[in-house]
Backbone as a ProteinNet text record, in pm:
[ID]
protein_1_A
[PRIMARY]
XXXXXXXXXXXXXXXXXXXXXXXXXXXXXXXXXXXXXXXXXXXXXXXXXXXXXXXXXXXXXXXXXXXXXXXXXXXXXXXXXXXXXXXXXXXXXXXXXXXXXXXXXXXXXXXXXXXXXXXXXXXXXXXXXXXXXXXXXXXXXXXXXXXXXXXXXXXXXXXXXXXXXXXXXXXXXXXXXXXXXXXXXXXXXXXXXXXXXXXXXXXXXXXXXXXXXXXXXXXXXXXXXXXXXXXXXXXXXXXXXXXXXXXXXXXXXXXXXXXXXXXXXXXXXXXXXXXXXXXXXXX
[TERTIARY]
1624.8	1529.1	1487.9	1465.8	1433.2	1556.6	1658	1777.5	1789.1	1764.9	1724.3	1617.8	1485.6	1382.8	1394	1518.5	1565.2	1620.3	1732.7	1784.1	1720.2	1604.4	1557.3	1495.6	1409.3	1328.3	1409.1	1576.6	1659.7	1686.7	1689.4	1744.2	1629.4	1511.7	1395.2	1371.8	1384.2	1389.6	1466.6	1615	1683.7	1662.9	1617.3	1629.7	1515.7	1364.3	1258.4	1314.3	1440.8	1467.8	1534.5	1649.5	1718.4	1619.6	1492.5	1421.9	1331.1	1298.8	1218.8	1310.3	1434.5	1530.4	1527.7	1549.4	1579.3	1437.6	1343.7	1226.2	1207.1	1225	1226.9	1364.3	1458.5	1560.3	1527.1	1382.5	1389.7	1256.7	1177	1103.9	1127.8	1233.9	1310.8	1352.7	1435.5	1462.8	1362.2	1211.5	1099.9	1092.6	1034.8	973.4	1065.5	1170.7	1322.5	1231.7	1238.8	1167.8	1030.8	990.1	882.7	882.8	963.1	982.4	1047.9	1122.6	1211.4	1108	994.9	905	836.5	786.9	707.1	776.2	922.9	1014.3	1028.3	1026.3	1038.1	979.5	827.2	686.5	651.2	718.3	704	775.2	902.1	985.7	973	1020.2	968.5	1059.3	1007.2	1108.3	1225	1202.9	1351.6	1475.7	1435.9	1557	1571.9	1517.8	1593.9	1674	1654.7	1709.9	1852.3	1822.1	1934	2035.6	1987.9	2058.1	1950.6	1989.9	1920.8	1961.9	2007.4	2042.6	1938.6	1863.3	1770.8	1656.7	1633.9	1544.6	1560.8	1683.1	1663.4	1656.8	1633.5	1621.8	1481.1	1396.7	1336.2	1364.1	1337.1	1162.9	1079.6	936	916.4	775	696.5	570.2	485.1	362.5	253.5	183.3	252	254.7	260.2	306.2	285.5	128.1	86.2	4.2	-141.1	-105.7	-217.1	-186.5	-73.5	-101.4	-171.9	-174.1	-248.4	-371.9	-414.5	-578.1	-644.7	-500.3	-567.3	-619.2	-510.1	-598.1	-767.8	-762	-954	-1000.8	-930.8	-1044.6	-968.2	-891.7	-819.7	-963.7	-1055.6	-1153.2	-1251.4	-1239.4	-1303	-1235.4	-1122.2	-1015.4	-1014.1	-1029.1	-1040.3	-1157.5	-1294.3	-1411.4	-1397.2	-1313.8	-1315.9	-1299.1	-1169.5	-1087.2	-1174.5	-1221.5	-1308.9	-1430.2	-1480.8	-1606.7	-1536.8	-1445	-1352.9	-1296.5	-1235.4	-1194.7	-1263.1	-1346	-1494.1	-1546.1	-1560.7	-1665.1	-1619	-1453	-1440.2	-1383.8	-1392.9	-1384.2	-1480.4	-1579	-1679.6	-1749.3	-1794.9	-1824	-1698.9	-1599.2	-1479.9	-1511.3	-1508	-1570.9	-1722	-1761.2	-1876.7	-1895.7	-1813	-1824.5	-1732	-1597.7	-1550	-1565.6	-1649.9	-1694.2	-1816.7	-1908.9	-2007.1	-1904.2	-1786	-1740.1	-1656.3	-1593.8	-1546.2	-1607.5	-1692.6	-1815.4	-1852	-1877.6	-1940.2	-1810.1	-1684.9	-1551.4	-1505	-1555	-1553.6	-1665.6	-1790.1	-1832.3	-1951.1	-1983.5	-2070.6	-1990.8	-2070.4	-2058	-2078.9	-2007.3	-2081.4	-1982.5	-2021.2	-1914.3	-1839.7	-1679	-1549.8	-1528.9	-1558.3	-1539	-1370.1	-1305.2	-1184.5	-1104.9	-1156.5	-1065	-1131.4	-1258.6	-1290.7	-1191.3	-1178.1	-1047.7	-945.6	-896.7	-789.9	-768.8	-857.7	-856	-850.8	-934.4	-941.6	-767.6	-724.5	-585.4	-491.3	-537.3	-456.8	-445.5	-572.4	-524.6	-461.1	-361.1	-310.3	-148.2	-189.6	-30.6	-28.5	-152.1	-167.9	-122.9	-1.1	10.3	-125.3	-115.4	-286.2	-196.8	-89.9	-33.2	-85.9	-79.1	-120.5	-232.4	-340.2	-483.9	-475.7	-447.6	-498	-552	-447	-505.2	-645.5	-699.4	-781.6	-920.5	-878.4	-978.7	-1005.4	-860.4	-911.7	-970.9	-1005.1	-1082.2	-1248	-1246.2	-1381.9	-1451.2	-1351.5	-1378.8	-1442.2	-1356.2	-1365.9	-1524	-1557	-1639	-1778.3	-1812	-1881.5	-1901.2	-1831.3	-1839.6	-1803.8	-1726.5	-1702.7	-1603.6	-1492.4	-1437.6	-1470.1	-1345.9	-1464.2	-1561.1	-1563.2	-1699	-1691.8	-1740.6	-1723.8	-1671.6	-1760	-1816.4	-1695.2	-1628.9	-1537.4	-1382.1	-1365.5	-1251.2	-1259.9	-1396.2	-1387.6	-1434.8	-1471.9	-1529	-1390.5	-1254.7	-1195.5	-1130.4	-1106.5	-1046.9	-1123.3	-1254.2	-1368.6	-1318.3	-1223.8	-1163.5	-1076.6	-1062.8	-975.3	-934	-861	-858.9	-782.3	-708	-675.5	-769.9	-843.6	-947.4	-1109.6	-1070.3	-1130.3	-1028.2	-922.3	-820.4	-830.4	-841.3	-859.1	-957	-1086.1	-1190.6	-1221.5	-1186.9	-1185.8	-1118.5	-1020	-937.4	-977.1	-1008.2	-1066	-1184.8	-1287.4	-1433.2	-1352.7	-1273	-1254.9	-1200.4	-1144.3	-1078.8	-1170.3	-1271.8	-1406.2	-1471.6	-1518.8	-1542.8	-1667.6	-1661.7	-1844.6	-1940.9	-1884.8	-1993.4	-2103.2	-2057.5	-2148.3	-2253.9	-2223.3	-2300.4	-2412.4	-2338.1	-2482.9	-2567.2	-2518.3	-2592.9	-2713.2	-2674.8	-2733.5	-2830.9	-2789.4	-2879.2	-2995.9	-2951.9	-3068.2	-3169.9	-3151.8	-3218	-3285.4	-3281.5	-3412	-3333.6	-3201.2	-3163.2	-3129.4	-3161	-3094.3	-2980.2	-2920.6	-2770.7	-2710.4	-2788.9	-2789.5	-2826.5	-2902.9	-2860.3	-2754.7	-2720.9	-2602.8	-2479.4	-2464.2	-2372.8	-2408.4	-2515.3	-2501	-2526.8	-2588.2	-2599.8	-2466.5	-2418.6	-2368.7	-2142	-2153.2	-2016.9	-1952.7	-2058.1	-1991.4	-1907.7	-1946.4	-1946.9	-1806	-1758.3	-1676.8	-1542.3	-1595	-1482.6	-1482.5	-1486.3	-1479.2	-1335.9	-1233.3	-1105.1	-1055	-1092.3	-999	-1040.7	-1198.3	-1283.9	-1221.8	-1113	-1050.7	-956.7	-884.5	-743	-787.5	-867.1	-890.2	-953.7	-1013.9	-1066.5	-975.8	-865.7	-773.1	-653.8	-646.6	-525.2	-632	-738.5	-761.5	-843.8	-824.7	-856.4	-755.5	-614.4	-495.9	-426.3	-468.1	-418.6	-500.8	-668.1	-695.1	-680.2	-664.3	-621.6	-513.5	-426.5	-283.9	-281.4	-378.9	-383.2	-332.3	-232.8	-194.2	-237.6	-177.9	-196.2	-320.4	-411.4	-577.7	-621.6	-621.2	-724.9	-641.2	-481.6	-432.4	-470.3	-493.7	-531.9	-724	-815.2	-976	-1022	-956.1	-955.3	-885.3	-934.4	-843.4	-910.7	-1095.5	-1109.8	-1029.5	-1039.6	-983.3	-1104.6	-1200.8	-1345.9	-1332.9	-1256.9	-1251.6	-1136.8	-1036.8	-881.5	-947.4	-847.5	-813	-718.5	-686.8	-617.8	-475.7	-426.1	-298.9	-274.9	-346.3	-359.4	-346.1	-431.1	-447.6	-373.8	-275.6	-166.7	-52.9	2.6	69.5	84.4	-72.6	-82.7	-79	-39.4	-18.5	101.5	188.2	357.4	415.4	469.8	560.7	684.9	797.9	894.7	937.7	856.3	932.7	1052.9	1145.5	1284.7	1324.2	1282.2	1293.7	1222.6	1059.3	953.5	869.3	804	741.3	789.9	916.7	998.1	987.8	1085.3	1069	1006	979.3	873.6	699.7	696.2	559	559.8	606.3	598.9	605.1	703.6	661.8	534.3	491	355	256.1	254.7	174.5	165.2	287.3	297.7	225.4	255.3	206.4	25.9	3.9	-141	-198.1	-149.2	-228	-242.6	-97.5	-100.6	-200	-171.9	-275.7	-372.4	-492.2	-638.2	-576.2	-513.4	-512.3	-398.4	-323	-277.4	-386.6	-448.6	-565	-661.7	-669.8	-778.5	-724.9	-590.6	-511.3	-499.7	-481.9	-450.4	-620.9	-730	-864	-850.3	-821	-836.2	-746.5	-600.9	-479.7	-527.8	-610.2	-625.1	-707.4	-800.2	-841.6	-717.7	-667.2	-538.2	-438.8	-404	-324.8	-393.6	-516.7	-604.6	-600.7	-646.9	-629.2	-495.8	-429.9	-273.2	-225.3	-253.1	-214	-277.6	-450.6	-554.9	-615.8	-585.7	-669.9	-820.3	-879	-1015	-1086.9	-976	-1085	-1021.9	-1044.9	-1032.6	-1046.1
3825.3	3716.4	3668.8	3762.7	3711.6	3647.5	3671.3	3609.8	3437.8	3441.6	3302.4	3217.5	3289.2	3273.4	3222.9	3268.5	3276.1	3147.7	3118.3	3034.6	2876.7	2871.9	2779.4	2711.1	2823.6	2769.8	2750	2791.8	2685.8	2589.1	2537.5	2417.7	2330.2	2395.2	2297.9	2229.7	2388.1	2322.4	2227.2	2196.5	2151	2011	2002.1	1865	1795.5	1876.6	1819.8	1756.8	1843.4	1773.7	1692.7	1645.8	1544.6	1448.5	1444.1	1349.6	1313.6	1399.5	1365.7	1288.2	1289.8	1249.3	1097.9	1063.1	961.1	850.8	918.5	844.7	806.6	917.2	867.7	771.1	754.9	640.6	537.2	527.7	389.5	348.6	468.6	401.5	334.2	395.3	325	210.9	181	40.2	-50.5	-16.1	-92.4	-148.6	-2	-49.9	-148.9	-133.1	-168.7	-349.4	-397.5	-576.9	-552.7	-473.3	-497.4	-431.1	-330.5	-315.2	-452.6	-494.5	-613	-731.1	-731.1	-860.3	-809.3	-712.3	-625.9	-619	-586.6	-605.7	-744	-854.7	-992.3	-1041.6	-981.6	-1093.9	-1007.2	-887.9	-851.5	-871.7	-965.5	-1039.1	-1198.6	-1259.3	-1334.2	-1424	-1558	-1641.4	-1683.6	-1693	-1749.2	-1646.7	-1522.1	-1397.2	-1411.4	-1447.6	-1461.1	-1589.5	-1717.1	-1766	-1710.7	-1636.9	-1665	-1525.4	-1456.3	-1300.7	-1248.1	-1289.6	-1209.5	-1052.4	-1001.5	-866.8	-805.1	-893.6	-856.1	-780.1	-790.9	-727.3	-570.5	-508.4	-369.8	-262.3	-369.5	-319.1	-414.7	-325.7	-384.9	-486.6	-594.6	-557.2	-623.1	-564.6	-615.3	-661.4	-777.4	-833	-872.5	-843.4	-907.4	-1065.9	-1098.3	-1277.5	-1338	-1330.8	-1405.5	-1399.7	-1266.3	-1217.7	-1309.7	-1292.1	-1351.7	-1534.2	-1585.4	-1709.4	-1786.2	-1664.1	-1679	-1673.9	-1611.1	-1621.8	-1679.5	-1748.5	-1877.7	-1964.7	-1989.7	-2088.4	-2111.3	-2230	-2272.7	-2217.8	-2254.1	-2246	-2093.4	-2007.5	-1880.4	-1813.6	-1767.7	-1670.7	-1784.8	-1875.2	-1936.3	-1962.7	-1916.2	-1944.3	-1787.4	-1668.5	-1572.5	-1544.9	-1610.7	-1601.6	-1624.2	-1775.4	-1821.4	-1762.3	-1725.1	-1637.8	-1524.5	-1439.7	-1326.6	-1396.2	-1478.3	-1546.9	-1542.2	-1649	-1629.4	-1539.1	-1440.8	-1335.6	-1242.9	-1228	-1125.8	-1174.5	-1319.6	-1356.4	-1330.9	-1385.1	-1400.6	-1250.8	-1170.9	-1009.2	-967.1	-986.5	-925.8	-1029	-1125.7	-1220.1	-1192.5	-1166.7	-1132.2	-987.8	-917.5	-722	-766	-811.9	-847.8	-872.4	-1011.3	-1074.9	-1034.6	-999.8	-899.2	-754.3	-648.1	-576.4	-564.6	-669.6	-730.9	-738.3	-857	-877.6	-765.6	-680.7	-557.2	-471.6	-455	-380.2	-450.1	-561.2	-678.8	-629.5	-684.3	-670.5	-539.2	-425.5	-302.3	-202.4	-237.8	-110.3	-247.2	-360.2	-419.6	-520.5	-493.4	-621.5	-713.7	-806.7	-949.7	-1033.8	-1109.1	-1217.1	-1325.2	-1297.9	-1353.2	-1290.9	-1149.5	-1078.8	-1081.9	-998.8	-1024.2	-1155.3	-1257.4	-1406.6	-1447.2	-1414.8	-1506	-1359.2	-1263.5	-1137.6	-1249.1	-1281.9	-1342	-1464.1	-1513.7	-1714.9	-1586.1	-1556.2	-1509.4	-1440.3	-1365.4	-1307.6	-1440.6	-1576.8	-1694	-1717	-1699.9	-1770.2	-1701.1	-1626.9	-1522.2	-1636.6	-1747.7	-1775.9	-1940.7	-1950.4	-2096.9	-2078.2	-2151.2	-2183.9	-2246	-2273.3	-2313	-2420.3	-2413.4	-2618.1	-2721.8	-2612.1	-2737.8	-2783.1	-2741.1	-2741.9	-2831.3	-2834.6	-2867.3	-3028.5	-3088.6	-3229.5	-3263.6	-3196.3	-3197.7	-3106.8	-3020.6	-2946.9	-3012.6	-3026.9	-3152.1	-3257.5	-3344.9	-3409.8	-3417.1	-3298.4	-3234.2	-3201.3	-3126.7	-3084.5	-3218.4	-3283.1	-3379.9	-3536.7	-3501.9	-3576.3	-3525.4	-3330	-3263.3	-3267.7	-3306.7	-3301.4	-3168.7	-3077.7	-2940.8	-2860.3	-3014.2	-3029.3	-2953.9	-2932	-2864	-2765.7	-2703.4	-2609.5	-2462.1	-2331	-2212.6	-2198.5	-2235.5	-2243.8	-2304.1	-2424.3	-2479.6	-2448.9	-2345.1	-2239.8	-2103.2	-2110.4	-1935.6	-1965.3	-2091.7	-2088.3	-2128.3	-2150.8	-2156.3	-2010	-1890.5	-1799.4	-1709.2	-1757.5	-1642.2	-1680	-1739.7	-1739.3	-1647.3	-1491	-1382.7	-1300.9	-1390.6	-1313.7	-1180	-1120.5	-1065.5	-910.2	-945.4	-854.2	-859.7	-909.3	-890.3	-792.2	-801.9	-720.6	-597	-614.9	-446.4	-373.6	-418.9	-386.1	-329.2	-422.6	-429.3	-258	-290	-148.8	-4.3	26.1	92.1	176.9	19.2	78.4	158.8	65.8	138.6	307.5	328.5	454.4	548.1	522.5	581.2	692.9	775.3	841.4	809.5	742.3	679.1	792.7	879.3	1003.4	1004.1	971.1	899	800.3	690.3	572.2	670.1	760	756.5	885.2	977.3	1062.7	997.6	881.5	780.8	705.1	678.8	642.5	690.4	844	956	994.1	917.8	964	872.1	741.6	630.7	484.9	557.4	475	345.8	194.4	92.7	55	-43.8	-93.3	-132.5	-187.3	-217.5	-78.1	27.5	137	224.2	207.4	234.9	249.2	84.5	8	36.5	15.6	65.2	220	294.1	449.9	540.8	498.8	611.7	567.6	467.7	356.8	319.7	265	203.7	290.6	348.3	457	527.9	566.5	597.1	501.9	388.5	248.1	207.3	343.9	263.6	282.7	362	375.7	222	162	44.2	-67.1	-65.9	-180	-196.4	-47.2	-67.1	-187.7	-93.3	-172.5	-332.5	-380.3	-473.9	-563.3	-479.7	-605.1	-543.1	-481.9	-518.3	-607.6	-638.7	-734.7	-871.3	-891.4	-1003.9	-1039.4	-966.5	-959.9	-1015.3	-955.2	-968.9	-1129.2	-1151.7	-1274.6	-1346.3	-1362.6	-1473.1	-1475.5	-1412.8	-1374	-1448.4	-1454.4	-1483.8	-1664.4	-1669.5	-1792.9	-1949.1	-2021.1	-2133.9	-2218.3	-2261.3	-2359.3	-2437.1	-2396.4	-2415.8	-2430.9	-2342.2	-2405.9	-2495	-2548.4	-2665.3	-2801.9	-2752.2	-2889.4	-2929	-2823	-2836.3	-2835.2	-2751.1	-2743.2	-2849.3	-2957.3	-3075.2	-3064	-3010	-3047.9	-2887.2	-2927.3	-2833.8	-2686.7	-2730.1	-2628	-2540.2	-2603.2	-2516.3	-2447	-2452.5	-2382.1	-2234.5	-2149.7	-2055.6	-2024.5	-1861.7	-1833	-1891.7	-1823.4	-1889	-2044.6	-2113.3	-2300.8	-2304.2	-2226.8	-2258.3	-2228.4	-2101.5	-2060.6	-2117.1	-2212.3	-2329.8	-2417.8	-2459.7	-2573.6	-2606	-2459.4	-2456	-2420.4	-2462.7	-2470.7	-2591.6	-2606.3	-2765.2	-2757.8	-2736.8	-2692.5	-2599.3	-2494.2	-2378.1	-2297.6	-2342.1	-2299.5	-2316	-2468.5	-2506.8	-2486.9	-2464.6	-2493.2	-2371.4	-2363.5	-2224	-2113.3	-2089.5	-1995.9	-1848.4	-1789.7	-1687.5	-1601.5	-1562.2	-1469.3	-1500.5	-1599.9	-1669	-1640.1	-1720.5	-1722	-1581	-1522.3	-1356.7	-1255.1	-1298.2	-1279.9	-1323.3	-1412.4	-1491.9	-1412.3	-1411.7	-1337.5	-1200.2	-1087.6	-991.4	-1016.8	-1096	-1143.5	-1156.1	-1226.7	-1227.4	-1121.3	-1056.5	-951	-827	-795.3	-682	-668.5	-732.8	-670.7	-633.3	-691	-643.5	-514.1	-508.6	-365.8	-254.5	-233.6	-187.9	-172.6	-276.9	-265.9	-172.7	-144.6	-97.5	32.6	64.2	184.3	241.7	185.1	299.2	290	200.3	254.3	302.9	319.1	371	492.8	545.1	704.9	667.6	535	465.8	437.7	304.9	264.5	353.2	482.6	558.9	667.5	647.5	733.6	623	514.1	414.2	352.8	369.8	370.7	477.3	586.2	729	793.3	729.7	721.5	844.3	899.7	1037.2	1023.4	934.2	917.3	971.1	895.5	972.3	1036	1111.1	1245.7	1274.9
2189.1	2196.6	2058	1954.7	1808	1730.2	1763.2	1730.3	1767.9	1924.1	1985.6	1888.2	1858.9	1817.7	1713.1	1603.2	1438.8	1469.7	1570.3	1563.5	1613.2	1704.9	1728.7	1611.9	1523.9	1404.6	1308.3	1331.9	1181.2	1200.8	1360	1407.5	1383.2	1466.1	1371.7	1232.1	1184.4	1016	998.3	1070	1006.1	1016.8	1163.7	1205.7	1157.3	1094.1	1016.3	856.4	817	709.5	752.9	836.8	846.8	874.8	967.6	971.7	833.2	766.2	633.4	530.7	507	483.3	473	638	672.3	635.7	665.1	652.5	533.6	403.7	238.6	230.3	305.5	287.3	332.8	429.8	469.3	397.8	376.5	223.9	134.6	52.4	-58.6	-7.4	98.5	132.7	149.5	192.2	199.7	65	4.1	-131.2	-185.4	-180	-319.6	-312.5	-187.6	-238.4	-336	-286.2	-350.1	-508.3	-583.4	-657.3	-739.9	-683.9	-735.4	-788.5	-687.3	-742.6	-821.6	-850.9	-943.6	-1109.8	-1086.9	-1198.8	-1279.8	-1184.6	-1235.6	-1262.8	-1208.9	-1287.5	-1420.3	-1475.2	-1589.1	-1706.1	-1604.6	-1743.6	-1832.3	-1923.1	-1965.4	-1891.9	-1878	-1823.1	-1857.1	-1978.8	-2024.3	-2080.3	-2041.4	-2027.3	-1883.6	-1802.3	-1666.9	-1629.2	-1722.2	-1680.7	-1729.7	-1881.8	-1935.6	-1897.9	-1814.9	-1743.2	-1655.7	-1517	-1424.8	-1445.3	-1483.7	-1501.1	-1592.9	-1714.3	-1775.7	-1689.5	-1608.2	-1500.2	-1489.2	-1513.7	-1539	-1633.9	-1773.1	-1884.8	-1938.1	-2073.5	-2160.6	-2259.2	-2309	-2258.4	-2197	-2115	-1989.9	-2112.9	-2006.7	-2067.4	-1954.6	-2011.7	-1941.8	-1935	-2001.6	-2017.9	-1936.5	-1812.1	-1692.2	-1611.4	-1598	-1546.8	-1655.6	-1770	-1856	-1869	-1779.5	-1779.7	-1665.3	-1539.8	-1447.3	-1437.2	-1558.3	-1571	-1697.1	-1719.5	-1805.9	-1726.2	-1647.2	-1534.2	-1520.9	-1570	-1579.9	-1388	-1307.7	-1204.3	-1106	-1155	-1065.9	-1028.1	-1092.4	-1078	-972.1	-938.1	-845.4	-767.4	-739.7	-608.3	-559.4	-661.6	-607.2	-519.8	-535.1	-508.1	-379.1	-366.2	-213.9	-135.1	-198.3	-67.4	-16	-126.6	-73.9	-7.1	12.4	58	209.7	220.9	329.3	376.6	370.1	396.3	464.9	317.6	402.9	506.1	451.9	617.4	765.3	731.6	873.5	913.2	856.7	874.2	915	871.9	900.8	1041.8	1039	1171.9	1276.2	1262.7	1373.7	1455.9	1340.5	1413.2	1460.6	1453.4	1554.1	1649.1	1657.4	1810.5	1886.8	1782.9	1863.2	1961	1883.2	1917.2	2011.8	2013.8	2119.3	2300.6	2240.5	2363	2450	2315.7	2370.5	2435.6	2437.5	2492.7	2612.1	2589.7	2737.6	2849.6	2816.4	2909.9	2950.1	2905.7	2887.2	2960.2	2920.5	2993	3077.2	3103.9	3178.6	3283.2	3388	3515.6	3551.9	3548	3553.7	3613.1	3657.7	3730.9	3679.5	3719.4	3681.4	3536.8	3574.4	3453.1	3388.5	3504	3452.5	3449.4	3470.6	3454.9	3364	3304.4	3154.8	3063.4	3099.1	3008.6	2997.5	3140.3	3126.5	3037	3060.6	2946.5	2799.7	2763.9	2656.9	2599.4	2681.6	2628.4	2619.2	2645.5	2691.9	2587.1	2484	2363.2	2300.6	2304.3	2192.6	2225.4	2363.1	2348.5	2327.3	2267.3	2169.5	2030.6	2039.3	1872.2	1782.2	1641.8	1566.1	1566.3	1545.3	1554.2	1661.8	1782.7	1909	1903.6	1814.2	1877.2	1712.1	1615.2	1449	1481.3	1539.7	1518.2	1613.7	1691.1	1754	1664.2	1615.2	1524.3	1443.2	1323.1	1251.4	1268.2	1375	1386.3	1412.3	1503.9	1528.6	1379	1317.9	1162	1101.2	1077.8	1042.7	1047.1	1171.6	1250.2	1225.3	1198.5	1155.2	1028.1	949.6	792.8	732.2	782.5	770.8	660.2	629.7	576.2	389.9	329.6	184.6	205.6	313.3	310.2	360.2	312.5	346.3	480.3	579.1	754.7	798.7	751.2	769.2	801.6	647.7	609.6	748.4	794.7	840.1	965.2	1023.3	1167.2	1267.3	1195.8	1319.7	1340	1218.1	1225.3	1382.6	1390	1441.2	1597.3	1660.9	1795.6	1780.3	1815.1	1756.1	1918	1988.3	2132.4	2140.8	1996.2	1949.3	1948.1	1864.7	1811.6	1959	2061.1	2184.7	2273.8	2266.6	2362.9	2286.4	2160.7	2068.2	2126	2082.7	2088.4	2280.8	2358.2	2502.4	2525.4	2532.1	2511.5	2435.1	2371.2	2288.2	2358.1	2388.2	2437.4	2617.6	2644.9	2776.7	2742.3	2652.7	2656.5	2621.9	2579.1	2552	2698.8	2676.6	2851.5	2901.6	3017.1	3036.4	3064.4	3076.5	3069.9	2950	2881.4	2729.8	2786.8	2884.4	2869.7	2944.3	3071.1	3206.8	3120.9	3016.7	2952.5	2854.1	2823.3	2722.4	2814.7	2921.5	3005.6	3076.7	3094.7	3158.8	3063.8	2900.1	2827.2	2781.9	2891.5	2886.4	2748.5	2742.3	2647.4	2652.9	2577.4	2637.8	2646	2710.3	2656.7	2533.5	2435.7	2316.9	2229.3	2271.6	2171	2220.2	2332.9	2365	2275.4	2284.6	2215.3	2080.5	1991.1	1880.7	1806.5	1835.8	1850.6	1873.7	2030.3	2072.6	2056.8	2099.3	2126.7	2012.8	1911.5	1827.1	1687.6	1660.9	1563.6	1592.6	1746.9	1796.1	1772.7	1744.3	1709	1591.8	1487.3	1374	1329.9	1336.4	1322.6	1430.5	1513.2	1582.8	1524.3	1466.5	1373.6	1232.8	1156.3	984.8	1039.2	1187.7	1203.3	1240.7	1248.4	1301	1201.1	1081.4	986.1	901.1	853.7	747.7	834.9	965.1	950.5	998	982.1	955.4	835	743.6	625	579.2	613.6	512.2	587.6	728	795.3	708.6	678.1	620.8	492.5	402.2	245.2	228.5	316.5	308.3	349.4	440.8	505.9	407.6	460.8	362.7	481.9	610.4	703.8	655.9	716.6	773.9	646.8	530.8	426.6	296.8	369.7	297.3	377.2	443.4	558.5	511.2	565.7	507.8	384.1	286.5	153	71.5	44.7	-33.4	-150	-193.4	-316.3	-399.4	-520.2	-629.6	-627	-625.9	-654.2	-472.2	-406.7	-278	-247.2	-314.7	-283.8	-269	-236.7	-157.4	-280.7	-287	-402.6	-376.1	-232.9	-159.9	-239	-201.6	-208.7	-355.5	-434.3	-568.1	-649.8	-656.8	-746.7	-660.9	-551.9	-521.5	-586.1	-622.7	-634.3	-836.6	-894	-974.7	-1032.4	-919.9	-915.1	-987.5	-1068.8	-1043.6	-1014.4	-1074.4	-1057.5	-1109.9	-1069	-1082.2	-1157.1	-1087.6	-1141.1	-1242.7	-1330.1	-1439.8	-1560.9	-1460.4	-1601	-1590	-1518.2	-1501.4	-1503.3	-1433.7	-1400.9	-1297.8	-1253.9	-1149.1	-1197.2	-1318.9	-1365.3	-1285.9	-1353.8	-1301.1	-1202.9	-1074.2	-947.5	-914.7	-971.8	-859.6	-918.4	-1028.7	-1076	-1023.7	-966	-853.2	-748.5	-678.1	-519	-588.7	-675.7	-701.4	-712.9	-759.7	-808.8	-688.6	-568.9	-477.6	-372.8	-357	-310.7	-316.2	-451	-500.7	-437.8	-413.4	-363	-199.5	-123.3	-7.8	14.3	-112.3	-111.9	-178.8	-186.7	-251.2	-163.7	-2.3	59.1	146.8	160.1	280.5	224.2	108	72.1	66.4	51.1	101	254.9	339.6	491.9	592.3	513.5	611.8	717.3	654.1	729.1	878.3	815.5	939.6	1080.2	1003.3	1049.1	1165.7	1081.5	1174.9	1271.1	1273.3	1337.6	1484.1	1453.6	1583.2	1656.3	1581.2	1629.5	1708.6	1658.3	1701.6	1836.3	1864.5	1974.4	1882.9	1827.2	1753.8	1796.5	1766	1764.7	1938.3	2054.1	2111.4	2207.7	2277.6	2311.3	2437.1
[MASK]
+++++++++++++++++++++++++++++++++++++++++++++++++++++++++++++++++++++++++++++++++++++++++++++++++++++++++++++++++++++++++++++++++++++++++++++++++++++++++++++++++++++++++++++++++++++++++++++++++++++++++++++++++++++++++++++++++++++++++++++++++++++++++++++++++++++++++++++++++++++++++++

């Protein structure tokens, strides 16, 4: 039997390395793009035009990175975005988490068919609805303005099906114990429920953190003055031609430039992230 025993745990071993293996090979294939743009916004432009091969030798420079913050108005395009970003991150886990809770642990009538409209919108394109927003936008004066940029993101039927889900997997033995103890629905919900949802609340405000960070559509369309761009809009809009004049250095100094903070936001909450993916949290 210890022979069996010897032999099961080499086969294990073995097959943990073939899988650890495989997984650092498909790392490297991840990273390799992103190494590549990382490599090119540290070269100067005009060694790439003149040998893309220069890219795997010295010498590398920070000159791109410091022409991006020459830019008179970058540190006010960064502002936006975080104004935006945050907001509609933070106003989204709200009403999200309100309604998750409403569809989830309370009764009320045509409960599950207002669930249903709500999951409806996850199968609206933002194209079908723009010229109609835009106009509403438009008609409001909304146009150019914080509220403007972040009040259409806050329809997130997305981050209601999260949240919905979540609170249900929760055990209601919690609510009627919370209840025998004179407690209301609202400290319920904030006391005992919510706290429990903060691993599905990371996953839920870093991908709409990183959806609106990223966002070009919506705030090239509301955002027309210069003092309102969006970092997205604004290091675009500080493109000309590229290929010729600025060069691929620049531009992938850019993509790196904007990238950064939301790799940075992801790397403090992953542990969140795979805790709500995994269901770890509840039990």
């Amino acid at each position: 039997m210890s022979a069996v025993s010897g032999g099961s745990m080499v086969g294990r071993s073995t097959g943990d390395r073939v899988i650890l293996i495989l997984a650092v090979v498909c790392a490297a294939i991840m990273m390799a793009p992103v190494l590549w743009v990382i490599a090119l916004s540290l070269k100067d432009n005009k060694e790439l035009m003149a040998d893309m091969n220069s890219v795997f030798h010295a010498p590398y420079t920070i000159n791109n990175y410091i022409n991006i913050l020459a830019t008179s108005s970058v540190f006010r395009w960064i502002l936006n975005s975080v104004i935006v970003a945050g907001g509609l991150t933070i106003f989204t886990l709200i009403l999200s988490s309100l309604a998750g809770y409403g569809f989830a642990r309370l009764n009320f009538p045509f409960r599950n068919t207002l669930f249903i409209i709500v999951l409806l919108g996850l199968a609206i394109p933002e194209q079908a609805v723009l010229i109609a927003r835009h106009q509403i936008f438009s008609w409001l004066k909304f146009h150019n303005t914080y509220h403007g940029l972040i009040l259409p993101g806050l329809s997130a039927p997305f981050g209601v099906f999260l949240m919905t889900q979540y609170f249900r997997a929760i055990p209601k033995e919690l609510d009627e114990a919370a209840l025998l103890d004179n407690a209301s629905r609202f400290k319920i919900f904030w006391k005992v429920l919510l706290p429990l949802t903060v691993p599905a609340q990371a996953t839920l405000g870093i991908f709409t953190f990183l959806g609106a960070w990223n966002d070009y559509f919506w705030p090239l369309i509301s955002g027309t003055k210069k003092e309102m761009y969006t970092l997205t809009i604004g290091i675009a809009s500080s493109q000309t031609n590229f290929a010729q004049s600025e060069g691929l250095g620049f531009l992938m100094s850019q993509a790196v430039f904007a990238g950064a903070p939301v790799l940075i936001l992801y790397l403090f909450f992953q542990k969140y992230i795979v805790t709500a993916v995994s269901g770890a949290a509840v039990r």
